[in-house]
C-alpha positions, 0 to 999 in steps of 0.5 A: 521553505524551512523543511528545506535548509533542514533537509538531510541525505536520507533515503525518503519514503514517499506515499503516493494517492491511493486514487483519484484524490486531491494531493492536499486531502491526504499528504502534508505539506512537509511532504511537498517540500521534500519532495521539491528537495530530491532529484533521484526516485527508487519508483515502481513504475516512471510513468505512474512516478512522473505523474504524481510528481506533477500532481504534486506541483505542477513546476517540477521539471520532470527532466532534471530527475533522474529515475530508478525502476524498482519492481519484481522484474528488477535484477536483485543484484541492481538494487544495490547500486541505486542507493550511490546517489544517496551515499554520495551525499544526496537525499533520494525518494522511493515512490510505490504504485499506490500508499505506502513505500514497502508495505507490500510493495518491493520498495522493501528491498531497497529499505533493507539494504539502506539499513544494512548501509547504515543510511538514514531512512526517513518514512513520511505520513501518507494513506495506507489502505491497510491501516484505513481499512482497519480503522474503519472496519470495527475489528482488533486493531491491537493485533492483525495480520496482513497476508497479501494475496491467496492462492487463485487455485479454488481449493488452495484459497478455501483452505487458505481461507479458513486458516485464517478464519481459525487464526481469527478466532483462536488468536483474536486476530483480524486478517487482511488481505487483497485481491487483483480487482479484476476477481473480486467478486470471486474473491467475495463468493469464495469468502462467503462460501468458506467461512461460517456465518457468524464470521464477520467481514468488512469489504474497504474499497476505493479508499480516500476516493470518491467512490470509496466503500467500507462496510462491516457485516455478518457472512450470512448478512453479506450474502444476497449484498455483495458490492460490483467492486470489479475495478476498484482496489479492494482490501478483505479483513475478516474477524470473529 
């Protein structure tokens, strides 16, 4: 419990699984011991919070904690006062949905204004599904681009996808991005029909969990092979 008698007020950055995987596969042990050492969560979601806590360990009393919902409909003006806790001298956890706090998540917005505080920020090692995704896709990993979500309008996410495809070439870049799961294999079909067939595209799904898939090919390779990947979080890259 050393971790513990060290422990400064700062404003920690919890990663939360990915999945449906065993907390000690993908977060340290100093992790735990944080967390055992905070009693006020910035979360997305307090259900989704209150169930990793316990994951976490099991004699955590969910009742003493006290919660702070931070997700897009949080009035932005609110966000601001979560942090009282902080500077009034206690360390606070911020826990997304799934990976890493405020890395494409709205934990960004209580970061910023910690730093804009001057308050001790404090990021710990956990899964982020991007960087997995680029590890394990053989693509740039010197220089790459997330870019979120594309457009749902057909026409709109052609366009955009072929963007990126240039940017891919012309800049040497891998390009991520993500889709709800529910349109994956839309978003796939629409990959297949707007990049050219030389373009190489790795598919990163499930990652850290029992079903986790990671596959590289050509899109001409990919077609007539496309995964059933209609409820498992998915991330997109595509590379020269």
């Amino acid at each position: 419990m050393h971790y513990l008698r060290a422990m400064i007020p700062a404003l920690y950055l919890i990663p939360n699984l990915l999945g449906d995987t065993p907390v000690e596969q993908v977060l340290p042990p100093y992790n735990h011991e944080i967390i055992m050492g905070i009693r006020h969560f910035i979360v997305e979601d307090v259900r989704t919070a209150r169930r990793f806590l316990k994951l976490v360990d099991r004699s955590i009393d969910i009742d003493q904690l006290t919660f702070y919902t931070l997700n897009k409909h949080t009035n932005p003006d609110e966000v601001a006062s979560m942090l009282r806790p902080l500077e009034e001298g206690s360390p606070m956890g911020v826990i997304s949905e799934a990976g890493c706090p405020a890395v494409a998540d709205p934990g960004a917005d209580v970061v910023a204004i910690a730093q804009r505080k001057g308050l001790q920020v404090v990021p710990l090692v956990g899964p982020s599904s991007i960087i997995l995704a680029v590890m394990g896709s053989g693509f740039n990993g010197q220089s790459f681009a997330f870019n979120g979500y594309l457009p749902i309008e057909p026409d709109e996410r052609i366009k955009v996808l072929k963007k990126l495809e240039q940017r891919a070439y012309t800049e040497n870049q891998t390009q991520l991005f993500i889709e709800t799961p529910y349109r994956n294999s839309k978003m796939m079909a629409d990959i297949l029909k707007a990049c050219r067939p030389q373009t190489h595209l790795c598919i990163a799904a499930g990652l850290t969990t029992k079903d986790e898939y990671i596959k590289t090919h050509t899109v001409k390779d990919w077609n007539g092979k496309l995964p059933s990947l209609e409820k498992i979080p998915c991330i997109f890259l595509i590379y020269k």
